[in-house]
C-alpha positions in Angstrom: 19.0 1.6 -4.3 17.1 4.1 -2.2 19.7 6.9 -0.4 18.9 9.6 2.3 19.2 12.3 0.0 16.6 15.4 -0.4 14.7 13.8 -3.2 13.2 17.1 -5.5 11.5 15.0 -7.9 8.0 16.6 -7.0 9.3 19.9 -4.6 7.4 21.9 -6.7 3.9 20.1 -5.5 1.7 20.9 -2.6 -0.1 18.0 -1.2 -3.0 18.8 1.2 -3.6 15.9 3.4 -6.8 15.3 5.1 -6.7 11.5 5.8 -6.8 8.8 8.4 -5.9 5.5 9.6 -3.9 3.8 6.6 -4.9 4.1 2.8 -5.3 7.9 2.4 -1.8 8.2 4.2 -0.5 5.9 2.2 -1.0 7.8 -1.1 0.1 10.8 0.3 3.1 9.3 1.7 4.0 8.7 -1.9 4.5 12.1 -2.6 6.1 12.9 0.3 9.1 10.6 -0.1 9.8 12.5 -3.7 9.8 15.3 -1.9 6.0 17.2 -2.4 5.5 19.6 0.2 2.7 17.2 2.0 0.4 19.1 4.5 -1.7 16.8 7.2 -4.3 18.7 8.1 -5.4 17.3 11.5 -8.3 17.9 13.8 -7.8 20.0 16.8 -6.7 18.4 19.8 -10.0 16.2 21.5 -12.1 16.5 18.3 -11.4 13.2 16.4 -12.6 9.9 18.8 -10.6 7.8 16.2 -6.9 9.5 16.2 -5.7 6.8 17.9 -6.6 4.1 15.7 -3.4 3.6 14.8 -2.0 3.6 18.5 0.3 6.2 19.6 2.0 9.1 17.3 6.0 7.7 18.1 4.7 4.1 17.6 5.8 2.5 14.4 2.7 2.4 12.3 2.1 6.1 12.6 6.0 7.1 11.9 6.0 5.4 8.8 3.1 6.5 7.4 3.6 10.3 7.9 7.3 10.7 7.7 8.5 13.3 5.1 5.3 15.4 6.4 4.2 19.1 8.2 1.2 18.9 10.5 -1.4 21.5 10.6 -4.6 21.4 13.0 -7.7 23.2 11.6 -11.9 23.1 13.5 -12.8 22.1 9.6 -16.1 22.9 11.2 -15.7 26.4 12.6 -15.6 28.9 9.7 -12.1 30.7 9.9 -11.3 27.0 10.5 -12.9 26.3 7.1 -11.5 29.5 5.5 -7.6 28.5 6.6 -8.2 25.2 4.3 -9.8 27.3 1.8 -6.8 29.5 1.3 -4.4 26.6 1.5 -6.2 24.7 -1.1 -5.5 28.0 -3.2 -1.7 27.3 -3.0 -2.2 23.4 -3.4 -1.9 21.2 -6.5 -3.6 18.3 -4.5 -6.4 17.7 -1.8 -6.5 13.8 -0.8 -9.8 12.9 2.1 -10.7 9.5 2.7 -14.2 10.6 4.7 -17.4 9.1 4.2 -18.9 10.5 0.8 -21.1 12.8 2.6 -18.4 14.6 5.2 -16.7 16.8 2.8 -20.2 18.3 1.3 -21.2 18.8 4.6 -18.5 20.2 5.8 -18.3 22.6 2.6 -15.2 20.9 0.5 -16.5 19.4 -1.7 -14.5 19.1 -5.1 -17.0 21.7 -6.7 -16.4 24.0 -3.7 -12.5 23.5 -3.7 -12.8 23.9 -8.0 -13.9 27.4 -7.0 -11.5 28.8 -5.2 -8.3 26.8 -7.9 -9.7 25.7 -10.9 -6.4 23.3 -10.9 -6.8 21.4 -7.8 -7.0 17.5 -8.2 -9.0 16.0 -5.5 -8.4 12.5 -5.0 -11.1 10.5 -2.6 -10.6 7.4 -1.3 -13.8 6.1 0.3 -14.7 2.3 1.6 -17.1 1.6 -1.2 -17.4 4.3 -3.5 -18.8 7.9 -3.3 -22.0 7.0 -4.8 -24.1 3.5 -4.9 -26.2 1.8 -2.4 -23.0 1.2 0.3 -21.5 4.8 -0.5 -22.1 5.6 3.2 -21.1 2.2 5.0 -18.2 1.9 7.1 -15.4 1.0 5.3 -12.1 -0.5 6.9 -9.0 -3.4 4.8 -11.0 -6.5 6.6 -14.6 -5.8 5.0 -13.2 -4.9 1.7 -11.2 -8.3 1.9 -13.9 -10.0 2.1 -16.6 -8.6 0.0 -13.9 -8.1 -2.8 -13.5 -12.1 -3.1 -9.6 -12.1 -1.5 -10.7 -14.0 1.6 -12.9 -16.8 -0.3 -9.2 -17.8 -2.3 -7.0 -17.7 0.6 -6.4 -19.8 3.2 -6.2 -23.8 3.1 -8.2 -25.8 0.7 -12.0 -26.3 2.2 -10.9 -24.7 5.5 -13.0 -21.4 5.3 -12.1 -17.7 4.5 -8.7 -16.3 5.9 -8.3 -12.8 6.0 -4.3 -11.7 4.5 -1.8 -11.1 6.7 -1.5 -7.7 5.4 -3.9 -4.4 4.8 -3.6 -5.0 1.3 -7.3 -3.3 0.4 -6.1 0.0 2.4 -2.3 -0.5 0.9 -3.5 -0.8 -2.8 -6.3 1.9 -2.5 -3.9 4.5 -1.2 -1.3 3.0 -4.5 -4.1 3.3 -6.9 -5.1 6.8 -5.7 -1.2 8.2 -6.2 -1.8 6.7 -9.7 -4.7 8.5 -10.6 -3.1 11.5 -9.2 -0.6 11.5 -11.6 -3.2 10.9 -14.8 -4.4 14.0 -13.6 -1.6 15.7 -13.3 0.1 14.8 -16.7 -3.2 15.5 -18.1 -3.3 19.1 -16.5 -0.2 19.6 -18.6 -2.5 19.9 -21.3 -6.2 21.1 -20.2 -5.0 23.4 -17.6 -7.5 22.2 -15.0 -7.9 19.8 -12.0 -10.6 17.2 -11.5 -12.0 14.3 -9.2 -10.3 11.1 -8.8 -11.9 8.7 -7.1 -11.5 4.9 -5.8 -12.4 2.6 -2.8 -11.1 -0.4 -0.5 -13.5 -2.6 -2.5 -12.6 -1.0 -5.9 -9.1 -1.4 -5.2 -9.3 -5.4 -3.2 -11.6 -6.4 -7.0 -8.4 -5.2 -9.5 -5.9 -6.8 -6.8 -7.7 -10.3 -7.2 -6.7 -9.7 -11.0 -6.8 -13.4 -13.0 -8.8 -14.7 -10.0 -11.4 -11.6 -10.7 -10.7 -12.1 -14.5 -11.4 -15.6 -14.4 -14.8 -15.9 -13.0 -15.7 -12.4 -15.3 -14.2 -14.3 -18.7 -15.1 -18.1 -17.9 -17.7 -18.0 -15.5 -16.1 -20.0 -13.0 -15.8 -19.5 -9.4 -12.0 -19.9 -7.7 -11.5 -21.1 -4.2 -9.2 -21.3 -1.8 -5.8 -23.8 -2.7 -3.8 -23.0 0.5 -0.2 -23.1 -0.6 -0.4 -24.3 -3.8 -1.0 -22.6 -7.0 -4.5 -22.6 -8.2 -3.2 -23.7 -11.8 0.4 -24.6 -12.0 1.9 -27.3 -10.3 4.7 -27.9 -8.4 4.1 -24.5 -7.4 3.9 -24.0 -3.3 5.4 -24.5 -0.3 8.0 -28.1 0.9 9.5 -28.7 4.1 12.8 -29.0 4.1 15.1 -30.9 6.8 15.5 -27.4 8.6 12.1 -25.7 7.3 10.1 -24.8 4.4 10.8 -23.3 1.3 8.7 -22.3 -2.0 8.9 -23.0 -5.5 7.7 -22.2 -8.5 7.5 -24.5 -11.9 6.0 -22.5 -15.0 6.3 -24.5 -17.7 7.9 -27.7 -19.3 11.0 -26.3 -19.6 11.2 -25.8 -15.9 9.5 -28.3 -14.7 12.7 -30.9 -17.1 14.8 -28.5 -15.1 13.2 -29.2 -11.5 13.4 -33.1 -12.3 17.2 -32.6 -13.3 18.0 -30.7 -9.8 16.4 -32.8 -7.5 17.9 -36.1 -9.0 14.1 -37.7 -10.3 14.4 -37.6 -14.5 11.6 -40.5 -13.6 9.4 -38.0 -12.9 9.7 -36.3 -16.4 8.1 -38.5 -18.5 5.6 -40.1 -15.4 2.5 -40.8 -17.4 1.1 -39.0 -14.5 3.2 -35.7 -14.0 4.8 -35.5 -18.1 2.6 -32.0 -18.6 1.3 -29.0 -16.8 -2.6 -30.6 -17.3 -1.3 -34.1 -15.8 0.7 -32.5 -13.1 -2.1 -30.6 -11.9 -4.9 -33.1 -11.9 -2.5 -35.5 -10.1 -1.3 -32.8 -8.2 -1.7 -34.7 -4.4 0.2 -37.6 -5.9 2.8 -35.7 -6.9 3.2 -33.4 -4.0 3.7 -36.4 -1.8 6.8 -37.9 -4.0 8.2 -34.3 -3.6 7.5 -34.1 0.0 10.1 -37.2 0.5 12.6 -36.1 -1.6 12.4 -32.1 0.0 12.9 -33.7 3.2 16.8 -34.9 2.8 18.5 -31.6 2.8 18.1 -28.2 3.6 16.7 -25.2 2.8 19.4 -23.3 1.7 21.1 -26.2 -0.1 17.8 -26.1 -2.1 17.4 -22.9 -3.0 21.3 -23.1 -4.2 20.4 -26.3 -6.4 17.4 -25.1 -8.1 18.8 -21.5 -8.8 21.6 -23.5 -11.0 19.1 -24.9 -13.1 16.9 -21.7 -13.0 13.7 -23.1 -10.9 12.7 -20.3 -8.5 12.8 -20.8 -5.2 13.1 -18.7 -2.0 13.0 -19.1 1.9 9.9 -18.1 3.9 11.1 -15.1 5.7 9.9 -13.6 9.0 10.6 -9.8 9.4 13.8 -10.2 11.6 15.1 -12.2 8.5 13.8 -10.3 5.7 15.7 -7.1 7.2 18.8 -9.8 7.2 18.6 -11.2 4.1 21.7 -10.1 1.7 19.3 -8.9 -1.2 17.5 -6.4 1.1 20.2 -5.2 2.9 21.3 -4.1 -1.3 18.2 -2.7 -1.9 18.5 -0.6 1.4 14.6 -0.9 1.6 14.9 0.0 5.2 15.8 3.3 5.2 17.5 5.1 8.8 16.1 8.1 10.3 17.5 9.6 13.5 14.5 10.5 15.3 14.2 13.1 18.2 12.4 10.9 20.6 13.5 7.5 19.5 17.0 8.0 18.4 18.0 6.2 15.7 15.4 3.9 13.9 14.5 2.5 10.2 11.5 3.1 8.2 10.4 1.0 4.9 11.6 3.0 2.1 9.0 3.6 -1.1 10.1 0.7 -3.0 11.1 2.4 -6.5 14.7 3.4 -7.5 15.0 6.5 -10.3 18.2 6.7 -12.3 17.9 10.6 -10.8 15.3 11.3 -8.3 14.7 8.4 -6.3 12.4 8.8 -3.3 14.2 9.6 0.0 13.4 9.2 3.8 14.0 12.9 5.5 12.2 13.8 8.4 10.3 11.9 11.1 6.2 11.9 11.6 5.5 15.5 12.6 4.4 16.5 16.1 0.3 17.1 16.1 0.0 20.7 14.8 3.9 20.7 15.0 4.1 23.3 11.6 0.4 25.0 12.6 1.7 29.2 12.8 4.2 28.0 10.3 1.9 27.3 7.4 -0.3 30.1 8.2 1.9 33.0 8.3 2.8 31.2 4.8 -0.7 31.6 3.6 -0.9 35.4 4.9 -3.0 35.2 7.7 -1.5 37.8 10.4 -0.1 36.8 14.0 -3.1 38.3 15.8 -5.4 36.3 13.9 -3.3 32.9 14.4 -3.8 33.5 18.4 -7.3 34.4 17.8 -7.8 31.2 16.6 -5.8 29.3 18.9 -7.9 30.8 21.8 -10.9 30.1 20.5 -9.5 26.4 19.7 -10.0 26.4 15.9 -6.4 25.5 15.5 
């Protein structure tokens, strides 16, 4: 169960965060919940045409991305700009960007130019395609990674055309990946004493998350398409109405499926010469949805689910948000977490979903104002008051 408390499993780590929109954030967020001391280095005020991509700073996206953070603005492109990340990246374990490939050479941070000034820094970059190949400098955003990484052609309804997920599940997985790589490089710093590149993409990332689809095409040559509800291999495995709604389920194997047949009162459809194994089931698998389809329809949703947890069959109700955030089970794992916020008074974020017998991550501070920690972090990396309002007159910070 996550808990408000002051999580101090990574304390000791500096996290220097130059990312936008959603999948760089998200890795960094990672840290920051277990309590790294993350750093968003943003652009001055006017200089970025897409800060508002994900709407306004108090709106919800935005807050639960960069909770748990300090905010910083730096002209990256000025040179004492340039010098403040410079000596910030000297006091940092980590630098995450999620530019195009080219920005950071141009702009002189390159992981070469940061290894210079801290031999241990671990630069993780998360890019739309990759940092090198022949789409290295394309526009990458979650919807063009969906579908050039195979996800859209095996969702959606059987034959009815590609159908994006109702999630950013190319930037959410990206930003995962990247935390994971981080920590290779970290536990293997432990040992070599130095930093070094990590590197993934959207369309990296959206590939490994298609998994046995990816796997199967890679192994047996064949190409998967969409199934809609259903299960591309097993069967019953997908979504029934019920006489108040719809439910899923999920039969894996024989000893299920004698288990399904038990709990909803059909032993006849045990040992049907059509539906007796997994192969049968699924090559008659319209047949058989439609005797299941009658039988679904006499009671309701919840009096399902209760009947086919006795005899172990998984089953669960299709949720929206309002009842998700109801639902007993969450409400234990206290996945939303509360946050009194200065503006918006009380409100909940979505918790990091990982519980530590010790350190488990923790929900502390709201989004930070833009440049809200600016003089802050600068006295912290010497750089004297004069100079500070130098550099805010001359709108480098």
């Amino acid at each position: 169960m996550n808990t408000n408390h002051s999580s101090s499993a990574l304390s000791h780590l500096r996290i220097i965060d130059l990312t936008r929109v959603r999948a760089g954030p998200t890795c960094c967020r990672i840290f920051a919940d277990f309590g790294a001391d993350v750093i968003r280095v943003e652009a001055t005020a006017g200089a970025d045409p897409n800060s508002t991509v994900l709407g306004s700073r108090l709106a919800a996206d935005s807050q639960n991305l960069h909770r748990n953070k300090r905010s910083i603005t730096l002209n990256l492109k000025s040179p004492r700009g340039l010098k403040a990340l410079m000596d910030l990246v000297k006091t940092a374990d980590i630098v995450v960007e999620n530019f195009r490939p080219d920005v950071k050479e141009r702009l002189g941070f390159s992981y070469d130019e940061l290894a210079k000034v801290n031999p241990r820094i671990i630069l993780a970059s998360i890019s739309g395609f990759g940092q090198t190949g022949p789409y290295a400098k394309r526009a990458g955003f979650d919807q063009i990674a969906q579908g050039m990484g195979g996800l859209m052609s095996v969702t959606g309804e059987l034959d009815g055309g590609p159908m994006r997920a109702g999630i950013a599940v190319a930037d959410s997985s990206a930003g995962n990946y990247a935390a994971i790589g981080i920590l290779v490089a970290l536990a293997e710093r432990e040992r070599s004493g130095q930093g070094q590149w990590v590197q993934t993409s959207l369309l990296q990332a959206m590939i490994a998350m298609t998994d046995f689809q990816a796997a199967s095409y890679l192994v047996e040559g064949r190409v998967p398409r969409s199934a809609g509800n259903d299960h591309p291999y097993s069967t019953p495995m997908g979504v029934l109405a019920t006489s108040d709604g719809h439910i899923n389920i999920g039969v894996g194997g024989e000893g299920q499926w004698a288990g399904f047949c038990r709990a909803i009162e059909r032993p006849d459809l045990q040992s049907h010469p059509h539906f007796s194994v997994q192969e049968l089931r699924f090559k008659h698998r319209t047949e058989l949805m439609g005797e299941l389809a009658a039988v679904f329809r006499l009671r309701t949703s919840e009096q399902w689910i209760e009947i086919l947890t006795v005899e172990n069959v998984p089953a669960g109700s299709i949720n929206d948000m309002e009842q998700v955030f109801k639902d007993p089970q969450v409400e234990h794992l206290a996945i939303a977490a509360p946050l009194q916020h200065t503006e918006l008074g009380p409100i909940r974020l979505v918790a990091t979903p990982l519980t530590l017998s010790r350190t488990s991550p923790s929900v502390r501070s709201q989004a930070p104002a833009m440049g809200e920690h600016t003089n802050a972090i600068l006295r912290e990396i010497g750089i004297a008051e004069t100079e500070i309002s130098s550099m805010r007159k001359a709108q480098e910070i």
